[in-house]
N, C-alpha and C positions, 0 to 999 in steps of 0.2 A: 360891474360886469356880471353878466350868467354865463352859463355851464351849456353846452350845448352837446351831445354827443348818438354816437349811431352813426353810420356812414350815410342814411336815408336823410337824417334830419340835417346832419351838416351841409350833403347835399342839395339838398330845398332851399336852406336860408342861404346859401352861397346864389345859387339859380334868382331867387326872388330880389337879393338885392337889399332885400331893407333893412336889415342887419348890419352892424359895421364890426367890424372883425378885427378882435386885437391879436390873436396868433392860435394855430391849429397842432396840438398835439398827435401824433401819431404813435404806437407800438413796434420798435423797433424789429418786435422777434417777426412781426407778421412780414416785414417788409424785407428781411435777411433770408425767411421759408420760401421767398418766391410764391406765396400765396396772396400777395394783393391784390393785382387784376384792379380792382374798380376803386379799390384804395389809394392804388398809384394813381390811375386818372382823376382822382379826386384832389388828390397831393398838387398835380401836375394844375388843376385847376385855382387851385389857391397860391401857387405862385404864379400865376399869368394874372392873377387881378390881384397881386401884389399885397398876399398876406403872409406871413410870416409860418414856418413850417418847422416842428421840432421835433426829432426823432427821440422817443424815453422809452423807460421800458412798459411794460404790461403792467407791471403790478404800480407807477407809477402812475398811469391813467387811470386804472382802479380808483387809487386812495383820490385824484382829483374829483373822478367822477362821483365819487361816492358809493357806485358798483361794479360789477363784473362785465355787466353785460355794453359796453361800451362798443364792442367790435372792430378796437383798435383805432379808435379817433377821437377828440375829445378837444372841441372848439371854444375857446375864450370870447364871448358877442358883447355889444353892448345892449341893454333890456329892451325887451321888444313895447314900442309905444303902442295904447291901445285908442281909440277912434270913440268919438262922441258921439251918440245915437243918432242926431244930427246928420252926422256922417253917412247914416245906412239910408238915409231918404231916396236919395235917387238911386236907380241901377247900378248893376255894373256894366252893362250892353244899354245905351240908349232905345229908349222905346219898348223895352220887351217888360211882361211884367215879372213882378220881385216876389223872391222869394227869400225869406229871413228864418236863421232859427235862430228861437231864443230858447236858455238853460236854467231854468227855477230849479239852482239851487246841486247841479248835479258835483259833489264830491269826491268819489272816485277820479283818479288823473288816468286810469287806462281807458273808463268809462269817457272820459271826455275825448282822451285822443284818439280814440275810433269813432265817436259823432265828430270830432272835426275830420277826419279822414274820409266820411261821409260826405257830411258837409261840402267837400269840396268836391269829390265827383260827382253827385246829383247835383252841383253848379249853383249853390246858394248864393245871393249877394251878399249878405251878411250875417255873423253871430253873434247875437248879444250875451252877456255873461252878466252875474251878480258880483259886486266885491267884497262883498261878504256871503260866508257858508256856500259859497263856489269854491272848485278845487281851482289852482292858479296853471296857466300856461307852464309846465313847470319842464324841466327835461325829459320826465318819465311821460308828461302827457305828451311834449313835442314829439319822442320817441315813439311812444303806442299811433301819432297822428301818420308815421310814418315821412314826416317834414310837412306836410298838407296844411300845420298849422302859420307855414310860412308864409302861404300865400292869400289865405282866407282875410276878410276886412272883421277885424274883430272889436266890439265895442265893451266896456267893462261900466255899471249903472249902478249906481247906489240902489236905486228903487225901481225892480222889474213893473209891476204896476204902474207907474208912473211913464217907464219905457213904454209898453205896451200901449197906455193909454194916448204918446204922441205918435204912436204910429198908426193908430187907428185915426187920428187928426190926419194922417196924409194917405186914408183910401185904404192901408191895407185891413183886409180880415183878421182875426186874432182865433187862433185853431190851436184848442187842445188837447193832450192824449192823454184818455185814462179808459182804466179798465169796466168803468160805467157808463162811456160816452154812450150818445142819444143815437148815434149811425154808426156802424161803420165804415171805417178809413177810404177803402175803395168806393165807396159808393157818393164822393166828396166832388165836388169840382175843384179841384188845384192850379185850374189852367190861370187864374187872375192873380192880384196881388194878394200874399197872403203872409203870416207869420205861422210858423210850426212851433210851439210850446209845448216843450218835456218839462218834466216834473221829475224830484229826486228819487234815486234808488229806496225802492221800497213804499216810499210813505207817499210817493207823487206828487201832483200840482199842491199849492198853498191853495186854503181856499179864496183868499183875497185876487190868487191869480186867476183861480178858475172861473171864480167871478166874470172876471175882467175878460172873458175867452169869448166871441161871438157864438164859437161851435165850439163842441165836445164829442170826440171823435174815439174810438176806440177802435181795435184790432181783433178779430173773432180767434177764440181759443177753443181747438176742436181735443185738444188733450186734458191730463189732469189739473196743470197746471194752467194759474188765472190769467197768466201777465207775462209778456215778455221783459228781459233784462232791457233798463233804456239804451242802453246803445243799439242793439239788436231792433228793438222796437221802431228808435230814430233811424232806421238804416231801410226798414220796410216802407215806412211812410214818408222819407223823401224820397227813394227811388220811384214810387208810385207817382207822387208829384213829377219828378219829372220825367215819366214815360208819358203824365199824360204830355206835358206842355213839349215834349219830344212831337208826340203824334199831332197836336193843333198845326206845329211848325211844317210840318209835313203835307198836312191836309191844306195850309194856307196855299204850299208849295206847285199843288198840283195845277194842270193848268186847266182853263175853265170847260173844255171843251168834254175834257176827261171827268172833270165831277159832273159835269149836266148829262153827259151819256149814261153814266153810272146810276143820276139820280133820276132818269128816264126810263131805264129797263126796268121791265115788269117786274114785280117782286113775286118769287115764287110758293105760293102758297105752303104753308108748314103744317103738315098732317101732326093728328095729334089722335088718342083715343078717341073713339068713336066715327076715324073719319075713312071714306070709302076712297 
C-alpha cells in the first residue's frame, strides 16, 4: 500500500479511478471546527463509492503521513502501475498529433509534481520517467502535482535513450532543452508529433541524451541569470506547444469562405524608415 494525502491529491485518485482504495483518514478537529466544506464533500464522496472513512486525530495523520502538511486527509491506495513506453505510441484523442514529455533524470519530487501538473494542462499524452536517478511518484510529488499525477499515462524505462530512440521509430521528433540550444523555443514548430526532453536540475540533458535529441531548443534569458528552474522552464515550453497546436485547431476550424476572404484581402503595405 502507499500513503496518499492533501485534499487535491485524494481528490484526483478518487475522480480518476485507477487507484483502489483500502480506507481514508480524516482529522477529527477539522471536521468538529465546522471548517471542512470540501473535506466533508470529499468524505461524502468516498462513502458513495464505498471506501471506508476513519475519523483520528491531527497529530495521528501527521505521524502516518510522515508530515504536517496533510490538510487533514490521509488516503491508504494500492501503488500506482506505471505503462510500457509501448503504451505512449498512440494518442490520447485519436488522430491528433502527440505530444510526450520525457524526464532525464529530474530528482526533486516538488520539481516533478509541478511538471506533472503542467503536464497535464498543456494536454500531454504521455510522461516518461527513468527508474533509476528519477525522483519516484512519491506523495510529496503527488501533492506538489496537485493530484494531476492521477490522471496523466505515465511510463517508467530503465534506458531513456533507448526510449527515445523507439519513439523516434514511430514518427515522433526528439526536442531538447538546454541553455545552449541552436534556436530558440518559440521559434520551433510544436504543432506535429513530438517529444519534449528535460534534463536534471542543474547539470541538464546527459550527453548520450542530448545526442539522441533531433533539435536542441533553448529559452532566451534577458536577465542575469542563465537558466530557468526545470519545472519553470518545462511549464514555458509546453504551454507554447500547446497554444500553438490550440491555434492550428482553430485555424482548421474556420470555415473556408472566411480564410479565402482573409487570404484575398490586399495586404497593407508596412512603412518602415525611409518610406513616404
Amino acid at each position: 500500500m502507499e500513503i496518499l494525502y492533501g485534499v487535491h491529491s485524494v481528490e484526483e485518485a478518487l475522480k480518476a479511478g485507477r487507484r483502489r482504495f483500502d480506507h481514508v483518514l480524516v482529522a477529527r478537529e477539522r471536521l468538529e471546527a465546522g471548517q471542512a466544506g470540501r473535506l466533508e464533500r470529499l468524505v461524502a464522496a468516498c462513502r458513495q463509492a464505498g471506501i471506508r472513512v476513519r475519523q483520528e486525530s491531527r497529530d495521528q495523520l501527521t505521524q502516518v503521513a510522515g508530515t504536517a502538511g496533510h490538510q487533514g486527509v490521509v488516503a491508504m491506495v494500492r501503488a500506482a502501475e506505471f505503462l510500457s513506453i509501448e503504451d505512449l505510441f498512440e494518442p490520447r484523442q485519436p488522430g491528433q498529433p502527440r505530444l510526450v514529455l520525457a524526464l532525464d533524470g529530474v530528482e526533486d519530487p516538488q520539481n516533478l509534481g509541478a511538471l506533472l501538473r503542467v503536464a497535464d494542462g498543456a494536454g500531454v499524452d504521455g510522461v516518461v520517467l527513468t527508474e533509476r536517478r528519477s525522483a519516484p511518484i512519491s506523495p510529496v510529488a503527488v501533492k506538489a502535482s496537485a493530484g494531476a499525477a492521477e490522471h496523466l499515462r505515465i511510463a517508467r524505462v530503465v534506458n531513456l535513450v533507448r526510449a527515445l530512440e523507439e519513439l523516434k521509430e514511430q514518427n515522433l521528433w526528439i526536442i531538447g532543452l538546454d541553455e545552449r540550444g541552436e534556436s530558440d523555443y518559440d521559434q520551433f514548430d510544436f504543432t506535429g508529433d513530438c517529444v519534449l526532453v528535460l534534463g536534471r536540475e542543474g547539470a541538464g540533458l546527459h550527453d548520450l541524451v542530448k545526442r539522441t535529441c533531433d533539435h536542441i531548443l533553448s529559452i532566451p534569458m534577458a536577465g542575469g541569470v542563465s537558466s530557468l528552474n526545470v519545472s519553470a522552464a518545462g511549464a514555458v515550453v509546453l504551454y507554447e506547444a500547446s497554444r500553438q497546436r490550440r491555434a492550428k485547431v482553430r485555424e482548421a476550424a474556420r470555415p473556408a469562405s472566411t480564410t479565402a476572404s482573409a487570404s484575398s484581402k490586399p495586404q497593407k503595405k508596412q512603412k518602415g524608415l525611409g518610406s513616404v
